[in-house]
mmCIF file of the N, C-alpha and C atoms, coordinates in Angstrom:
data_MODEL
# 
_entry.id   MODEL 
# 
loop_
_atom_site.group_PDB 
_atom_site.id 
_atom_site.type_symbol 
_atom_site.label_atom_id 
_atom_site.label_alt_id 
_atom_site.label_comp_id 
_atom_site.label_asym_id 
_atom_site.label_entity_id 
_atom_site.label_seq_id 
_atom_site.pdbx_PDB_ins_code 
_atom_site.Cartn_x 
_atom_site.Cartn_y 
_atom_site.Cartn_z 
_atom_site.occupancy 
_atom_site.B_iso_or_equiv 
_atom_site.pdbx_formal_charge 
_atom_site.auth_seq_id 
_atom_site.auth_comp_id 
_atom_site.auth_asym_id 
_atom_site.auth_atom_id 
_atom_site.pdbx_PDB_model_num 
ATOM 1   N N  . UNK A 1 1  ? 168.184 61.390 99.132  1.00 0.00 ? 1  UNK A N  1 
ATOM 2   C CA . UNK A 1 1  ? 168.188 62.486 100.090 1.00 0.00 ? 1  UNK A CA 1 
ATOM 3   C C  . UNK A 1 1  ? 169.067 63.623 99.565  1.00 0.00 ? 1  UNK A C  1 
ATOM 4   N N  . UNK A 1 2  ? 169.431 64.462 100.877 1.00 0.00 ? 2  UNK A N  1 
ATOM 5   C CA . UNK A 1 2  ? 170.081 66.108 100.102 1.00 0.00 ? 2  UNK A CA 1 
ATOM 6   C C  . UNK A 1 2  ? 171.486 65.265 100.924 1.00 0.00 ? 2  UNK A C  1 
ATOM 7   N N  . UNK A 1 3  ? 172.617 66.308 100.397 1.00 0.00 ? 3  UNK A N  1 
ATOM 8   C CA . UNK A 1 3  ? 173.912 66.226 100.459 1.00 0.00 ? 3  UNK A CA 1 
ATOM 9   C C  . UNK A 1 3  ? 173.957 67.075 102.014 1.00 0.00 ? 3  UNK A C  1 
ATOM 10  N N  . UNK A 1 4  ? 175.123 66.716 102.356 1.00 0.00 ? 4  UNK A N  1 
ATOM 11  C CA . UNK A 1 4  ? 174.948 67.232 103.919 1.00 0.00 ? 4  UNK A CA 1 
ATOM 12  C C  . UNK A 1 4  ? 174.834 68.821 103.923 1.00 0.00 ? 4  UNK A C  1 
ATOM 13  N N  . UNK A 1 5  ? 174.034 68.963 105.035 1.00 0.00 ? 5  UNK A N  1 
ATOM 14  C CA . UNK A 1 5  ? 173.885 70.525 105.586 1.00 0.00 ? 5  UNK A CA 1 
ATOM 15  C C  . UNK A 1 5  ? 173.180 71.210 104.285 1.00 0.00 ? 5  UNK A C  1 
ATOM 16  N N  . UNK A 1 6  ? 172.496 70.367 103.403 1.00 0.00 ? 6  UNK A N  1 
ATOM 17  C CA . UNK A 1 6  ? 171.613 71.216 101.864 1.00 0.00 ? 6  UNK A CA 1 
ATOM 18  C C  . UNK A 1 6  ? 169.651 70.507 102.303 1.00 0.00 ? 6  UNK A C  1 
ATOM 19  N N  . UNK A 1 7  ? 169.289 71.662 101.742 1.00 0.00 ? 7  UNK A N  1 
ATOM 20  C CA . UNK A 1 7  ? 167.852 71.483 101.769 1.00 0.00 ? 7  UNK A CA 1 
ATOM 21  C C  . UNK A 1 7  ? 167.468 71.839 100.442 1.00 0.00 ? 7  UNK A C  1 
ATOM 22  N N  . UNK A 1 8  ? 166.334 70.979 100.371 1.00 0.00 ? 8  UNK A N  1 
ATOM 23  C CA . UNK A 1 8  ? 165.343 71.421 99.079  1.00 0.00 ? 8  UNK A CA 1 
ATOM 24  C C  . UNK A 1 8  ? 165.559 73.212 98.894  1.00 0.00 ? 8  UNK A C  1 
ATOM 25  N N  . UNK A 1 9  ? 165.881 73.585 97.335  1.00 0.00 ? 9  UNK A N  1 
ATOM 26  C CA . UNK A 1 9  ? 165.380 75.125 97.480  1.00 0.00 ? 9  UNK A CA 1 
ATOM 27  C C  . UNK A 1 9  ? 163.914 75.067 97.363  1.00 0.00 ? 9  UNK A C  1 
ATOM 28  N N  . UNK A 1 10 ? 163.380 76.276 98.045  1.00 0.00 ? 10 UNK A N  1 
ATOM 29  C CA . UNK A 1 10 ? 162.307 76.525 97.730  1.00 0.00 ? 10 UNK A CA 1 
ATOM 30  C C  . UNK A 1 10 ? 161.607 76.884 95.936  1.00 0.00 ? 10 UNK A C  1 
ATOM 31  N N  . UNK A 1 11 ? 160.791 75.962 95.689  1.00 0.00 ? 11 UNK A N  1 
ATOM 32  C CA . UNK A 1 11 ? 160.200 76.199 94.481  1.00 0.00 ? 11 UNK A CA 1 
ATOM 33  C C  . UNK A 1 11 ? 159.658 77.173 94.035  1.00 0.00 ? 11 UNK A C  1 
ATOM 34  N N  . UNK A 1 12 ? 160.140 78.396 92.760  1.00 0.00 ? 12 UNK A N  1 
ATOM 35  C CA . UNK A 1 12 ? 159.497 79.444 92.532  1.00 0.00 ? 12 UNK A CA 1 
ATOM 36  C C  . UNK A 1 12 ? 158.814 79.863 91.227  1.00 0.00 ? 12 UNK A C  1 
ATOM 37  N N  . UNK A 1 13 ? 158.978 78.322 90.872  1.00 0.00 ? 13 UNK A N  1 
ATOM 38  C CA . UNK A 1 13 ? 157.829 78.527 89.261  1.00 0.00 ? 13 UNK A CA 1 
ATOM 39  C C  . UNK A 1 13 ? 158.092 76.817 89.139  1.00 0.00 ? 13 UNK A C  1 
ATOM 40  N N  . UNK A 1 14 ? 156.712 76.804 88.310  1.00 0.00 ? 14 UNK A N  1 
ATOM 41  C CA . UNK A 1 14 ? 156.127 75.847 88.255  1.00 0.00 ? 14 UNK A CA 1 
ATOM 42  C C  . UNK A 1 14 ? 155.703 75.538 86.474  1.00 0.00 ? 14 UNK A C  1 
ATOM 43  N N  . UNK A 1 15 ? 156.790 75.541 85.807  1.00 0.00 ? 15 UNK A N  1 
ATOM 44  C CA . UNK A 1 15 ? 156.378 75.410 84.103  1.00 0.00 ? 15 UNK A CA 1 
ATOM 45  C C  . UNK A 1 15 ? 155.477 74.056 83.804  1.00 0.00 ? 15 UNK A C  1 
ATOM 46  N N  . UNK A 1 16 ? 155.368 73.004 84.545  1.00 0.00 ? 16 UNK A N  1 
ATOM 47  C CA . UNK A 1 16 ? 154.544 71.886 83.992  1.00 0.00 ? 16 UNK A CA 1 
ATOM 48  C C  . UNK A 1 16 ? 153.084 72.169 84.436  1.00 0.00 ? 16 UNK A C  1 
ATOM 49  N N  . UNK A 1 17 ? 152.755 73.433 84.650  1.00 0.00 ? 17 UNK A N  1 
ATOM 50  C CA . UNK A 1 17 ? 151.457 73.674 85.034  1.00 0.00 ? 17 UNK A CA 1 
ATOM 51  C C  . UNK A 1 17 ? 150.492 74.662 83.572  1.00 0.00 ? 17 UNK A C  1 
ATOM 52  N N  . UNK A 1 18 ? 151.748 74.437 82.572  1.00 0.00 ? 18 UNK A N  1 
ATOM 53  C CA . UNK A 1 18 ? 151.632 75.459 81.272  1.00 0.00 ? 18 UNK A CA 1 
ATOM 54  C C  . UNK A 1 18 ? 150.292 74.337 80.625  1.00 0.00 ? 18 UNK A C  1 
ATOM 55  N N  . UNK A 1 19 ? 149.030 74.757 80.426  1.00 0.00 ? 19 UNK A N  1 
ATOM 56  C CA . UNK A 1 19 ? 147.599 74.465 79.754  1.00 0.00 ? 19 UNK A CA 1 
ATOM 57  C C  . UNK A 1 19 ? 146.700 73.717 80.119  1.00 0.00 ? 19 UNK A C  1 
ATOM 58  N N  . UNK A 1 20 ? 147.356 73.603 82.063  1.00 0.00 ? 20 UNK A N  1 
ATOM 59  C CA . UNK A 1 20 ? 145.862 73.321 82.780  1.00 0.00 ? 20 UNK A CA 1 
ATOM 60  C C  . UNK A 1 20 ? 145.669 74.224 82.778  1.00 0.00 ? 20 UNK A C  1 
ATOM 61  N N  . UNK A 1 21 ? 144.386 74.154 83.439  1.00 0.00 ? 21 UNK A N  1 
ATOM 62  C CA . UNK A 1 21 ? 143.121 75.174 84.129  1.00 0.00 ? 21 UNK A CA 1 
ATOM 63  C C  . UNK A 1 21 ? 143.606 75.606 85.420  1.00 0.00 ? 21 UNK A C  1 
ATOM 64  N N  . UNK A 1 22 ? 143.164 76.705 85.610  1.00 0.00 ? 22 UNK A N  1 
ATOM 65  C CA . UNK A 1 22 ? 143.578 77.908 86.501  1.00 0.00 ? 22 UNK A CA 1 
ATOM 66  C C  . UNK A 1 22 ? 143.671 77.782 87.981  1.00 0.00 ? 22 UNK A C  1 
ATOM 67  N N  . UNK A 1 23 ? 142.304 76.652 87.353  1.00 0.00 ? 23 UNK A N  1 
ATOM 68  C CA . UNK A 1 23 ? 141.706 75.505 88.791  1.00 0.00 ? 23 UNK A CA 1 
ATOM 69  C C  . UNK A 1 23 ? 142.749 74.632 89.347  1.00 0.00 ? 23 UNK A C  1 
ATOM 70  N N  . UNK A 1 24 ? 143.122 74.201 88.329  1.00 0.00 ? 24 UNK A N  1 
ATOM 71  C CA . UNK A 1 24 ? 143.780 72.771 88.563  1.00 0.00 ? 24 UNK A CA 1 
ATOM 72  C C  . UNK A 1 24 ? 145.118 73.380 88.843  1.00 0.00 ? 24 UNK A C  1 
ATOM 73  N N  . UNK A 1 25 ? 145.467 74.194 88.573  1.00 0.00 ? 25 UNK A N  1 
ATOM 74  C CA . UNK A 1 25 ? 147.000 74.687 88.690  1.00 0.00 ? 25 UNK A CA 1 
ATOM 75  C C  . UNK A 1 25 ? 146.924 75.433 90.334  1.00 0.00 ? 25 UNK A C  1 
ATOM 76  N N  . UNK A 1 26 ? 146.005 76.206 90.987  1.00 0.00 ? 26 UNK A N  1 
ATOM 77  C CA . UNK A 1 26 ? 145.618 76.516 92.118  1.00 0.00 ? 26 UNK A CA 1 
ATOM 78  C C  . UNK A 1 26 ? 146.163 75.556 93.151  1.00 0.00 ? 26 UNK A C  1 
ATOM 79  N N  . UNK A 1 27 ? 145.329 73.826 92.568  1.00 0.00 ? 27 UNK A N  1 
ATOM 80  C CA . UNK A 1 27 ? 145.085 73.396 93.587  1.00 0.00 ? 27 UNK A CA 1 
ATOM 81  C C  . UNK A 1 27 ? 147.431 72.739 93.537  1.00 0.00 ? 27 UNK A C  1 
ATOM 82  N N  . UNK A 1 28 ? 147.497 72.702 92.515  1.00 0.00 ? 28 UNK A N  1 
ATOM 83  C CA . UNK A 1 28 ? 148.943 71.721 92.820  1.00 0.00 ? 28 UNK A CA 1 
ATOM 84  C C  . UNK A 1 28 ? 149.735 73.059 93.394  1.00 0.00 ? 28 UNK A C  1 
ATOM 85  N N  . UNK A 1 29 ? 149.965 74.402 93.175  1.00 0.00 ? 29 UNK A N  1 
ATOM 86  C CA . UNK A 1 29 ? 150.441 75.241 93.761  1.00 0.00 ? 29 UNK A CA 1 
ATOM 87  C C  . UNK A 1 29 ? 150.533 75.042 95.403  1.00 0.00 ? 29 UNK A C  1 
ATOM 88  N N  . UNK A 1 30 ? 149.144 75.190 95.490  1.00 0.00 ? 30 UNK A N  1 
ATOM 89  C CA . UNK A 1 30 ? 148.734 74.824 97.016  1.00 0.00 ? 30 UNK A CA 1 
ATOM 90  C C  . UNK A 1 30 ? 149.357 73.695 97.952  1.00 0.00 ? 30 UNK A C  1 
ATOM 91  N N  . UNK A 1 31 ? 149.389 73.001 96.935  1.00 0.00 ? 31 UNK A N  1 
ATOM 92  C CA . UNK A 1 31 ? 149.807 71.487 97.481  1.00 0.00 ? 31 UNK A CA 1 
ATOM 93  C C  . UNK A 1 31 ? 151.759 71.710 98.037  1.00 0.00 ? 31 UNK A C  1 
ATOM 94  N N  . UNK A 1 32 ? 151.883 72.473 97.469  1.00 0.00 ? 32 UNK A N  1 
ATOM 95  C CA . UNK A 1 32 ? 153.519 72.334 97.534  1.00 0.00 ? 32 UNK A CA 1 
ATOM 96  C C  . UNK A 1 32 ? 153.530 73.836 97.911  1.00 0.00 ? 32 UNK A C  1 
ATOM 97  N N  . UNK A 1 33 ? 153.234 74.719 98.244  1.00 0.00 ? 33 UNK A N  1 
ATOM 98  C CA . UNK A 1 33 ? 153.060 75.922 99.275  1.00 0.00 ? 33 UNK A CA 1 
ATOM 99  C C  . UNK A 1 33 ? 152.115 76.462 99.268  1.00 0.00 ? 33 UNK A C  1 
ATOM 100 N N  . UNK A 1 34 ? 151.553 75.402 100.664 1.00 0.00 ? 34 UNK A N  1 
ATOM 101 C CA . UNK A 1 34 ? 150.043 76.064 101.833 1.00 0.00 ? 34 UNK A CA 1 
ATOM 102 C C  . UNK A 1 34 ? 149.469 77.406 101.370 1.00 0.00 ? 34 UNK A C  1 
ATOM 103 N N  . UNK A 1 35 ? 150.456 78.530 101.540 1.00 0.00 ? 35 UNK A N  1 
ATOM 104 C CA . UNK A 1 35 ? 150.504 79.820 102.038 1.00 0.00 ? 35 UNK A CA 1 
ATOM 105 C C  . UNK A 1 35 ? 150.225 80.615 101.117 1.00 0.00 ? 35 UNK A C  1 
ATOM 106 N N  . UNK A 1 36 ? 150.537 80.146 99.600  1.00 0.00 ? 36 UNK A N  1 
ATOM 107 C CA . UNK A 1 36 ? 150.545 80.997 98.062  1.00 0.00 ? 36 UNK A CA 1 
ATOM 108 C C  . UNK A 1 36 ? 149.025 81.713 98.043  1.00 0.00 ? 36 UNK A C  1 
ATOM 109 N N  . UNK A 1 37 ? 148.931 83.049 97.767  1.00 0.00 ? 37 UNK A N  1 
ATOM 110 C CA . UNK A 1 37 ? 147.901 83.926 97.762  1.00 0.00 ? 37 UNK A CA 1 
ATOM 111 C C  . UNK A 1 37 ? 147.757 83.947 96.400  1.00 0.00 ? 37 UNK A C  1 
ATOM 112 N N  . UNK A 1 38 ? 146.963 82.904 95.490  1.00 0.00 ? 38 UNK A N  1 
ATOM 113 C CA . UNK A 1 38 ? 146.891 82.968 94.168  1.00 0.00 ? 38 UNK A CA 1 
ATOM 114 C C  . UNK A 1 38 ? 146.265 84.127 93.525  1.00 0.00 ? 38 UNK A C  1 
ATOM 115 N N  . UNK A 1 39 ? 146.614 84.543 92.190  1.00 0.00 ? 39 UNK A N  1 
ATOM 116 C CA . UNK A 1 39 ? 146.203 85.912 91.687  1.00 0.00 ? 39 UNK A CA 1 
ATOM 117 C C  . UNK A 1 39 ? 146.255 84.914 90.143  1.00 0.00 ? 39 UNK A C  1 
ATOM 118 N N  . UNK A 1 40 ? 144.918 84.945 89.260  1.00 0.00 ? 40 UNK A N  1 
ATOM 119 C CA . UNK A 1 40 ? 144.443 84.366 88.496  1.00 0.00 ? 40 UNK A CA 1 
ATOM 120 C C  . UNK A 1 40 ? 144.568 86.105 87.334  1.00 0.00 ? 40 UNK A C  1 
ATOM 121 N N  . UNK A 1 41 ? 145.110 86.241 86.144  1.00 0.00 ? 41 UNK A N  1 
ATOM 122 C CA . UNK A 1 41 ? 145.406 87.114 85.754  1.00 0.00 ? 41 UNK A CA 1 
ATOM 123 C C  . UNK A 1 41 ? 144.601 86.932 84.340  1.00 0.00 ? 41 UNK A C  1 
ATOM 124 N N  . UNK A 1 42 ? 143.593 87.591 83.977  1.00 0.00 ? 42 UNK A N  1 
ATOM 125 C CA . UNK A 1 42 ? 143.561 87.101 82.553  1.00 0.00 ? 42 UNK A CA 1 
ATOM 126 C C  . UNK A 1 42 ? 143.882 87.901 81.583  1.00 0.00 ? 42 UNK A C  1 
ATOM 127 N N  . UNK A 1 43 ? 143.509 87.459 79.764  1.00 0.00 ? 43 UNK A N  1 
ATOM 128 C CA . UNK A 1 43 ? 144.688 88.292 78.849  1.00 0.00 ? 43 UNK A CA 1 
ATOM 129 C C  . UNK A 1 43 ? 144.336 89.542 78.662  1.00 0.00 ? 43 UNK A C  1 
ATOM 130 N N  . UNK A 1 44 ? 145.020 90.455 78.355  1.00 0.00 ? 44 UNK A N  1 
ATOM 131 C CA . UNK A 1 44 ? 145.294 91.834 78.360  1.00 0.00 ? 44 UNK A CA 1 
ATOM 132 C C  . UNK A 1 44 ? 145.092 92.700 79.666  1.00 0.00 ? 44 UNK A C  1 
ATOM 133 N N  . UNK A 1 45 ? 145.259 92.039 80.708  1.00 0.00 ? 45 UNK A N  1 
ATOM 134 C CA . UNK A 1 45 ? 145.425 92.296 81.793  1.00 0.00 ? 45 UNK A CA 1 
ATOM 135 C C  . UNK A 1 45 ? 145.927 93.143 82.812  1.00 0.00 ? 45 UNK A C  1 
ATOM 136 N N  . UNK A 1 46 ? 146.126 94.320 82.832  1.00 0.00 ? 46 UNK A N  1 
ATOM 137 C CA . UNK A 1 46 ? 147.560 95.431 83.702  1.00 0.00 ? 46 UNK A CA 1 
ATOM 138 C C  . UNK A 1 46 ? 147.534 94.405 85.193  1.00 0.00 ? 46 UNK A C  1 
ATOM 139 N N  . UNK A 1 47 ? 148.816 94.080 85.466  1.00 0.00 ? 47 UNK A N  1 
ATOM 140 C CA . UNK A 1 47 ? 149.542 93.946 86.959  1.00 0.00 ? 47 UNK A CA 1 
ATOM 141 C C  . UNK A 1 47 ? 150.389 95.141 87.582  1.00 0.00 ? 47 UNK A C  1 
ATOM 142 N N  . UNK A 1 48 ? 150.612 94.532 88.951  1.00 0.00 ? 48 UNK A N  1 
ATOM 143 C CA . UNK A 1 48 ? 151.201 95.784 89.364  1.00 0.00 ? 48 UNK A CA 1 
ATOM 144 C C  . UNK A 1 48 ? 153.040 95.300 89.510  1.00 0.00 ? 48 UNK A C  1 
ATOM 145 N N  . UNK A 1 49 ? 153.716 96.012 89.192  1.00 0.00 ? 49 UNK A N  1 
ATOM 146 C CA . UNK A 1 49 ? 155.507 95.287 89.187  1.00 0.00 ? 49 UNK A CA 1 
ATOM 147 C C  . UNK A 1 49 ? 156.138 95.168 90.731  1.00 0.00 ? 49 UNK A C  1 
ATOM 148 N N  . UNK A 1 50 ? 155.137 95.220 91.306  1.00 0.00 ? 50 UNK A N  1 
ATOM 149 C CA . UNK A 1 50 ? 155.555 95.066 92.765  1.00 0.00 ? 50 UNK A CA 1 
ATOM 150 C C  . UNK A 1 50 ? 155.840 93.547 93.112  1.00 0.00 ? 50 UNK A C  1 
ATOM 151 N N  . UNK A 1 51 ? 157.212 92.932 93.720  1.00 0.00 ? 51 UNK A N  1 
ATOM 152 C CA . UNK A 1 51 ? 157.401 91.561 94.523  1.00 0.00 ? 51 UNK A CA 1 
ATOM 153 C C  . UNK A 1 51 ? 156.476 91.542 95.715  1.00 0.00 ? 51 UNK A C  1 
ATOM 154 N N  . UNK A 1 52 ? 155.774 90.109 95.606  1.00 0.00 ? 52 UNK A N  1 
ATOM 155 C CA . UNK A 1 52 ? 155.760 89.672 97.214  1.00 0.00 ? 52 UNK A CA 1 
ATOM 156 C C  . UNK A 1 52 ? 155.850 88.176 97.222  1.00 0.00 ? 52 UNK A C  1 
ATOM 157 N N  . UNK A 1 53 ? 156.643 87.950 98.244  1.00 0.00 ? 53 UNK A N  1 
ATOM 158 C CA . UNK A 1 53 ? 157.162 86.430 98.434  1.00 0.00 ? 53 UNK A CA 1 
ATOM 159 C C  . UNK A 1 53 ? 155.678 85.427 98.150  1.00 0.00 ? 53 UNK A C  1 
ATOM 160 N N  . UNK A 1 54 ? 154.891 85.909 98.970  1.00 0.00 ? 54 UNK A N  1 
ATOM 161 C CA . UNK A 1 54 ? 153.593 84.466 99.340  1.00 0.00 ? 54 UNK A CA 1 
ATOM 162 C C  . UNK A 1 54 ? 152.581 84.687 98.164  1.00 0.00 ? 54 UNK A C  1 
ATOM 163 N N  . UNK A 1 55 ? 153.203 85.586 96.679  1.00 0.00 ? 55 UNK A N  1 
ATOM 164 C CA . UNK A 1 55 ? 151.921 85.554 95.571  1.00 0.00 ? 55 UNK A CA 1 
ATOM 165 C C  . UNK A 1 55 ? 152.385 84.585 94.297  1.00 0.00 ? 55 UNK A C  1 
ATOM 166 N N  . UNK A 1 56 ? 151.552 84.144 93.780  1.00 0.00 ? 56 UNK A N  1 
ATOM 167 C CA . UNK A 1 56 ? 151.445 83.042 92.255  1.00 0.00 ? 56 UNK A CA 1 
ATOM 168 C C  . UNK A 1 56 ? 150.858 83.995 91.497  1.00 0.00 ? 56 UNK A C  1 
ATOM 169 N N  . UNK A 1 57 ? 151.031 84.498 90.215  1.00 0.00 ? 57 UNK A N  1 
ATOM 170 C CA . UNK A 1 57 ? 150.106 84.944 89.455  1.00 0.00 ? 57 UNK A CA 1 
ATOM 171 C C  . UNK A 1 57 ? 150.166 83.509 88.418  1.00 0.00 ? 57 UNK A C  1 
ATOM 172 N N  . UNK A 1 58 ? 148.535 83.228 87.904  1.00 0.00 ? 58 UNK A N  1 
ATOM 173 C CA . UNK A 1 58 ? 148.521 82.570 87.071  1.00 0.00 ? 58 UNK A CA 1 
ATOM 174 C C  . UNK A 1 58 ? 148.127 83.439 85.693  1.00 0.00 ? 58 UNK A C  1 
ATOM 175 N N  . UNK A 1 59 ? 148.730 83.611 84.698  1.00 0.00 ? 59 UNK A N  1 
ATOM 176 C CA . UNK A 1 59 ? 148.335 84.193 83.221  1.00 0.00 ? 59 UNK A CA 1 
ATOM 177 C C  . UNK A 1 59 ? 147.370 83.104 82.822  1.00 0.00 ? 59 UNK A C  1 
ATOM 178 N N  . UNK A 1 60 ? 146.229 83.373 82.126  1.00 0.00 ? 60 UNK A N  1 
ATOM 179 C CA . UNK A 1 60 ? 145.165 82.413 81.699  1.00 0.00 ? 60 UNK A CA 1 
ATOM 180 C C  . UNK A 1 60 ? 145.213 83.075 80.320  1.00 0.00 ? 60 UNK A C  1 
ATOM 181 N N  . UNK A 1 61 ? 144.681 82.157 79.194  1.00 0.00 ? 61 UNK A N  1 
ATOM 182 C CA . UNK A 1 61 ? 144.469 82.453 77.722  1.00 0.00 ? 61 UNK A CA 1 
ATOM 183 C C  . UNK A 1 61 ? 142.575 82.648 77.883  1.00 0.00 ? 61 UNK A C  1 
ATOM 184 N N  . UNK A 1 62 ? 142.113 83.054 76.719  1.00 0.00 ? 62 UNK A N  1 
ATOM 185 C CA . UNK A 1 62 ? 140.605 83.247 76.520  1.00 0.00 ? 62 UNK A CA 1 
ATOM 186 C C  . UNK A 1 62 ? 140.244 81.907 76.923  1.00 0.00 ? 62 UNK A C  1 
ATOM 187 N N  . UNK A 1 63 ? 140.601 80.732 77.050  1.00 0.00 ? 63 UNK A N  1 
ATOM 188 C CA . UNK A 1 63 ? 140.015 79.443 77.276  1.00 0.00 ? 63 UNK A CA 1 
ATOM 189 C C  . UNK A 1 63 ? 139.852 79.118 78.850  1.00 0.00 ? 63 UNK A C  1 
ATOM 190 N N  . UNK A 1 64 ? 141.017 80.120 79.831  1.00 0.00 ? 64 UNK A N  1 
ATOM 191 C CA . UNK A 1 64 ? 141.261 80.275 80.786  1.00 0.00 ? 64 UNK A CA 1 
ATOM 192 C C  . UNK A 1 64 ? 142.368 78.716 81.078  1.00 0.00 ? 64 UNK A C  1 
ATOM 193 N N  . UNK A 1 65 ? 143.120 78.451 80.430  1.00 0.00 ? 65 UNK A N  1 
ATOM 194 C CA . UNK A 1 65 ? 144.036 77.715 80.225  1.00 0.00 ? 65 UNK A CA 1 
ATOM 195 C C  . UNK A 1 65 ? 145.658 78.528 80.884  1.00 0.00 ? 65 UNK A C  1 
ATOM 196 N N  . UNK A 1 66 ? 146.615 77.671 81.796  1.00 0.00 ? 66 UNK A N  1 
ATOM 197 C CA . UNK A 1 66 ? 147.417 78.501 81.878  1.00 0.00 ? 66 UNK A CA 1 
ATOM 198 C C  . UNK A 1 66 ? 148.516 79.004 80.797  1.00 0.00 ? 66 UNK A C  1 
ATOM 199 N N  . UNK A 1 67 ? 148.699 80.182 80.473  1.00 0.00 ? 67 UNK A N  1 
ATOM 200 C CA . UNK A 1 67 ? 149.626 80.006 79.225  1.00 0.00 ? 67 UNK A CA 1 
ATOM 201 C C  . UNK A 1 67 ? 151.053 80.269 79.566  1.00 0.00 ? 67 UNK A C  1 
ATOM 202 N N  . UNK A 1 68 ? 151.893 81.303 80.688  1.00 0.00 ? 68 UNK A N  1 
ATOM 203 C CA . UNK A 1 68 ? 152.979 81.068 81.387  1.00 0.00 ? 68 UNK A CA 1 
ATOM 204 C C  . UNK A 1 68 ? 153.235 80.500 82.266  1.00 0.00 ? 68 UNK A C  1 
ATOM 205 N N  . UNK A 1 69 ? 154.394 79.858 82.068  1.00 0.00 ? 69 UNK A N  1 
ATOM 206 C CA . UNK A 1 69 ? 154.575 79.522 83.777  1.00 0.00 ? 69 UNK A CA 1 
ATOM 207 C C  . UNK A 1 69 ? 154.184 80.070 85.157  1.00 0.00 ? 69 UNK A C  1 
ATOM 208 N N  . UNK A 1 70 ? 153.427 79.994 85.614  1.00 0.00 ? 70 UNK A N  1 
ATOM 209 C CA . UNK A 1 70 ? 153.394 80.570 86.855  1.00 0.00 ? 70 UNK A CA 1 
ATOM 210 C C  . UNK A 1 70 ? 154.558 80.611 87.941  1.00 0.00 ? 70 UNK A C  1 
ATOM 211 N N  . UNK A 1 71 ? 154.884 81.838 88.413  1.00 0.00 ? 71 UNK A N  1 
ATOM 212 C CA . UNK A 1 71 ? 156.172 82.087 89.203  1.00 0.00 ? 71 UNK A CA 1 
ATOM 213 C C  . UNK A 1 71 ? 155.574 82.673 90.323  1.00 0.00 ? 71 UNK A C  1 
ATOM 214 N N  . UNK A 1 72 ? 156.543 82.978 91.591  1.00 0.00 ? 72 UNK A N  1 
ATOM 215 C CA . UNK A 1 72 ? 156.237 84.111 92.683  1.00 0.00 ? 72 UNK A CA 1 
ATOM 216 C C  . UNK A 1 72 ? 156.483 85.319 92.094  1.00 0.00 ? 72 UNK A C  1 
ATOM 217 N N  . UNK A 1 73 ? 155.827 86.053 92.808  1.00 0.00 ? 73 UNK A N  1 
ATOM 218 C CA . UNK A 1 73 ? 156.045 87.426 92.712  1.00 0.00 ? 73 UNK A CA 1 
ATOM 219 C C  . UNK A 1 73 ? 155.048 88.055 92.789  1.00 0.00 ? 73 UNK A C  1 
# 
């Protein structure tokens, strides 16, 4: 268990999800926060540098493999 008055932090990247599929990384995201508005990014890609708490971007390679960690933001 947690030490008194401590909770799980909330999880905000997920590195063991580095060269599944975009798919498969979706679904374990999901699994461990409901709410994540996934954004599937592929390479050479423009994003926008804006935060928002409830987004995942996944970076995919030409194979559509994940190649960064996926984080919030």
């Amino acid at each position: 268990m947690y030490g008194m008055g401590s909770s799980p932090a909330a999880k905000t990247t997920w590195p063991e999800l580095v060269g599944l599929t975009a798919e498969e990384a979706e679904r374990k995201i999901k699994e461990e926060k409901p709410g994540a508005q996934i954004q599937v990014v592929q390479p050479d890609c423009f994003v926008t540098m804006d935060f928002r708490q409830n987004r995942v971007r996944l970076h995919v390679d030409s194979f559509g493999k994940i190649e960064r960690a996926p984080r919030i933001g």
